[in-house]
C-alpha positions in Angstrom: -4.9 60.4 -30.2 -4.8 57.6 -32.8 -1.7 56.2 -32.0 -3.0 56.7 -28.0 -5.4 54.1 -28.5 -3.6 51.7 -31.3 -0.5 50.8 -28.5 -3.1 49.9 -25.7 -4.4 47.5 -28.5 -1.6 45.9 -29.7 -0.2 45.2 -26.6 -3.8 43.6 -25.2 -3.4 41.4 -28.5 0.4 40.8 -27.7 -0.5 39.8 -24.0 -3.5 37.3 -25.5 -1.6 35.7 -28.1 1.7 35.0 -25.0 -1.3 33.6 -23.0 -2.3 31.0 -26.2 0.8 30.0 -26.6 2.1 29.2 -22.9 -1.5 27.3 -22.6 -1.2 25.0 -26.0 2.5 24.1 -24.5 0.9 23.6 -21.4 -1.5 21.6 -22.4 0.9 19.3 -24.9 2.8 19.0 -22.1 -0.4 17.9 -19.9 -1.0 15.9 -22.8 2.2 14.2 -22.8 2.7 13.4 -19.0 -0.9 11.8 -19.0 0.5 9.5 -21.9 3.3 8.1 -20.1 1.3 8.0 -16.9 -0.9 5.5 -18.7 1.4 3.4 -20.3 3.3 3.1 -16.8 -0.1 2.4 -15.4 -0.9 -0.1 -18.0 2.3 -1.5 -18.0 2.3 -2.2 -14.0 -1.0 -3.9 -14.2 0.3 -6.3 -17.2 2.7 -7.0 -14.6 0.3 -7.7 -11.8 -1.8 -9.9 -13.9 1.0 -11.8 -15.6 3.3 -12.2 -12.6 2.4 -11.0 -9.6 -0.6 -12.8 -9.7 1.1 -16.2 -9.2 1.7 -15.7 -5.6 -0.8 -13.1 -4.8 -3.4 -14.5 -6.8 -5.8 -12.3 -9.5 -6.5 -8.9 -8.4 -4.3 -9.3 -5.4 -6.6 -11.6 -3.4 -5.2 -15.0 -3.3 -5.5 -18.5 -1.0 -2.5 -19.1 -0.5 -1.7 -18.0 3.5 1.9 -18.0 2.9 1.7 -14.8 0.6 -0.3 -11.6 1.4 -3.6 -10.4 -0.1 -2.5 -7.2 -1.6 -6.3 -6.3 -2.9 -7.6 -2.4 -1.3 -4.0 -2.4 0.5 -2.9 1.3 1.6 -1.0 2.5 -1.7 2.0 4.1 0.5 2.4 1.2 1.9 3.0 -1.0 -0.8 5.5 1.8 -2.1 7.0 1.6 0.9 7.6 -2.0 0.9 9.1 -2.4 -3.2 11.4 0.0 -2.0 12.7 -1.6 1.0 12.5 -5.1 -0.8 14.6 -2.9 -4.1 16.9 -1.9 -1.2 16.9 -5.3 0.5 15.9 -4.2 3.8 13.7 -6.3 4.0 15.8 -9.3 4.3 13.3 -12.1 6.1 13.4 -15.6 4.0 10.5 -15.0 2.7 11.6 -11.4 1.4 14.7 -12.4 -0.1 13.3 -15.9 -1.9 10.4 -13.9 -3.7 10.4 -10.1 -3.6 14.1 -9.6 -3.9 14.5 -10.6 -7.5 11.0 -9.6 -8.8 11.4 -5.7 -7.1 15.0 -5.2 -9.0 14.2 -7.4 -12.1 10.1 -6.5 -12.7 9.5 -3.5 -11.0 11.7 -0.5 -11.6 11.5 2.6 -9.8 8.9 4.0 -12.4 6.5 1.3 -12.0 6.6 1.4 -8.3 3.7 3.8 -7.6 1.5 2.2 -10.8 2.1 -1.5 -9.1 0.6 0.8 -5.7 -2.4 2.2 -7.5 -3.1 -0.7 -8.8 -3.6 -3.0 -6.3 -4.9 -0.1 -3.6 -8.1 0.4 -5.8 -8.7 -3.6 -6.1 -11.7 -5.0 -4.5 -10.6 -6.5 -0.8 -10.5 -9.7 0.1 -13.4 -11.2 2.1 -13.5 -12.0 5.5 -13.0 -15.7 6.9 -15.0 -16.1 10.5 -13.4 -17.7 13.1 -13.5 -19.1 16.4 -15.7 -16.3 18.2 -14.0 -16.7 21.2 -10.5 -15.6 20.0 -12.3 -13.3 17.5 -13.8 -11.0 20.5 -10.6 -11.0 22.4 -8.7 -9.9 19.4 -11.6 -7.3 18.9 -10.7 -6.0 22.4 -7.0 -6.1 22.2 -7.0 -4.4 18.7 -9.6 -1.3 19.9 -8.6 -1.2 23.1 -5.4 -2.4 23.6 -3.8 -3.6 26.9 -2.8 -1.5 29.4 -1.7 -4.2 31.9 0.7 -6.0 28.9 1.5 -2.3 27.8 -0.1 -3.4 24.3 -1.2 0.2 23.0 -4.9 -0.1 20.7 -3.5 -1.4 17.2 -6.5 0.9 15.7 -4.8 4.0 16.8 -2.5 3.3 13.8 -4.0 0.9 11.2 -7.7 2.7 11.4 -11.0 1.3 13.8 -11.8 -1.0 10.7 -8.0 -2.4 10.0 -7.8 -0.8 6.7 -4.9 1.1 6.9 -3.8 4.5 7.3 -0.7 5.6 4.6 2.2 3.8 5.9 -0.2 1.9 8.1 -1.0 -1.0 6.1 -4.7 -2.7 5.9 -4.8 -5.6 7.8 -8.3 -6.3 7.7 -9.1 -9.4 5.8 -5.6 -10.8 5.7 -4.5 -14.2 6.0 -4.4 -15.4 9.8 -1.4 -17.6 9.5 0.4 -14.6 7.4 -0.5 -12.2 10.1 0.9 -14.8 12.3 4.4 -15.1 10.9 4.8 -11.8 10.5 4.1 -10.6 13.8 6.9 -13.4 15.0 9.0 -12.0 12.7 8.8 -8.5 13.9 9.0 -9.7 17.6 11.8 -11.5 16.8 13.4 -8.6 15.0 14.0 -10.9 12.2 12.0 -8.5 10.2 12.8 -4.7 10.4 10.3 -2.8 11.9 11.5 -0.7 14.2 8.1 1.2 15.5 6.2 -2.2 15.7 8.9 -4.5 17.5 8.6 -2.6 20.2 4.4 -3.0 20.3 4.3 -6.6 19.5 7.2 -7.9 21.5 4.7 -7.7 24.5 2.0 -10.0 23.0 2.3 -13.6 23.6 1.1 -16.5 21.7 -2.4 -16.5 22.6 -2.7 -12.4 21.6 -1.2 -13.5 18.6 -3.9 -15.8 17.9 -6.4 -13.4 18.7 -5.8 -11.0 17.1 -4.8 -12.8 13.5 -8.2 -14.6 14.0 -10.5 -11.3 14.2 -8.6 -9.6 11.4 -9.1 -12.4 9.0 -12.4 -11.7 9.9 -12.9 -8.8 9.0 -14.1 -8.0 5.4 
């Protein structure tokens, strides 16, 4: 009977001690990832401060139109775009003069996600108001769309507020005349975007206006 009830024992103390052991390696290992995931993280927002910051200004809100606000920016977004620019897809002027370098030379492929998470939880930039005309036309062609210019709503992907949606990127609050130049590019297939060239290659110059005008307006 004794040795009945001394196996049950042993192996309960056997099975505890297994159980100790898998969760202090578990948790050193816990331990460990969470170190390197802050040093990456403080490592990609040394970058953003120190370089980044000269085009896109601190925080990722800048003045500058010709470069993007990155500040509250959709974090699968800007992974998307380091990786294309890494890749050189994204070959517009623009891309090549200053994210090519910077993407391959800055940024590896560890840092990618960090420089993401960074700027996605940065305040966003403020809203600029414009001419109300053009604002409440943009308003309309952004909720609503145009059915007559086959223009389908632009809210249906980038969200009822313009602030992204994953691979959607935020567009409330950005520069007008980046917006602008971007949406050429695209039409103009000077800039790859395969899904979008074929929305914005039926706006003309006047939707383009409106609708850069009402997203800079936007906060």
């Amino acid at each position: 009977m004794a040795r009945g009830l001394i196996a049950p024992n042993l192996a309960g103390t056997v099975n505890k001690t297994i159980q100790l052991v898998i969760a202090f390696a578990l948790a050193g290992v816990l331990h460990q990832a969470m170190a390197q995931s802050a040093d990456v993280d403080a490592k990609a927002n040394d970058i953003a401060v120190k370089v980044c910051s000269a085009c896109h200004g601190p925080g990722g809100v800048n003045s500058n139109p010709m470069f993007p606000n990155l500040a509250a920016q959709q974090a699968e977004y800007i992974e998307n775009q380091l990786k294309a620019f890494r890749a050189h897809k994204r070959a517009e002027p623009d891309a090549q003069h200053f994210m090519w370098g910077p993407s391959t030379r800055v940024i590896d492929e560890q840092l990618i996600g960090a420089m993401a998470r960074y700027y996605s939880s940065q305040p966003a930039a403020k809203g600029i108001p414009g001419d109300p005309a053009l604002v409440d036309k943009g308003k309309q062609l952004f909720q609503q769309g145009s059915t007559a210019h086959q223009i389908p709503p632009c809210a249906s992907c980038h969200g009822t507020e313009a602030k992204g949606n994953g691979a959607f990127p935020r567009l409330a609050g950005q520069h007008k005349a980046y917006i602008l130049k971007q949406l050429r590019l695209i039409q103009s297939a000077i800039r790859e975007a395969p899904v979008m060239h074929g929305i914005v290659e039926h706006l003309d110059s006047d939707d383009m206006q409106a609708l850069a005008t009402y997203l800079q307006s936007l906060d």
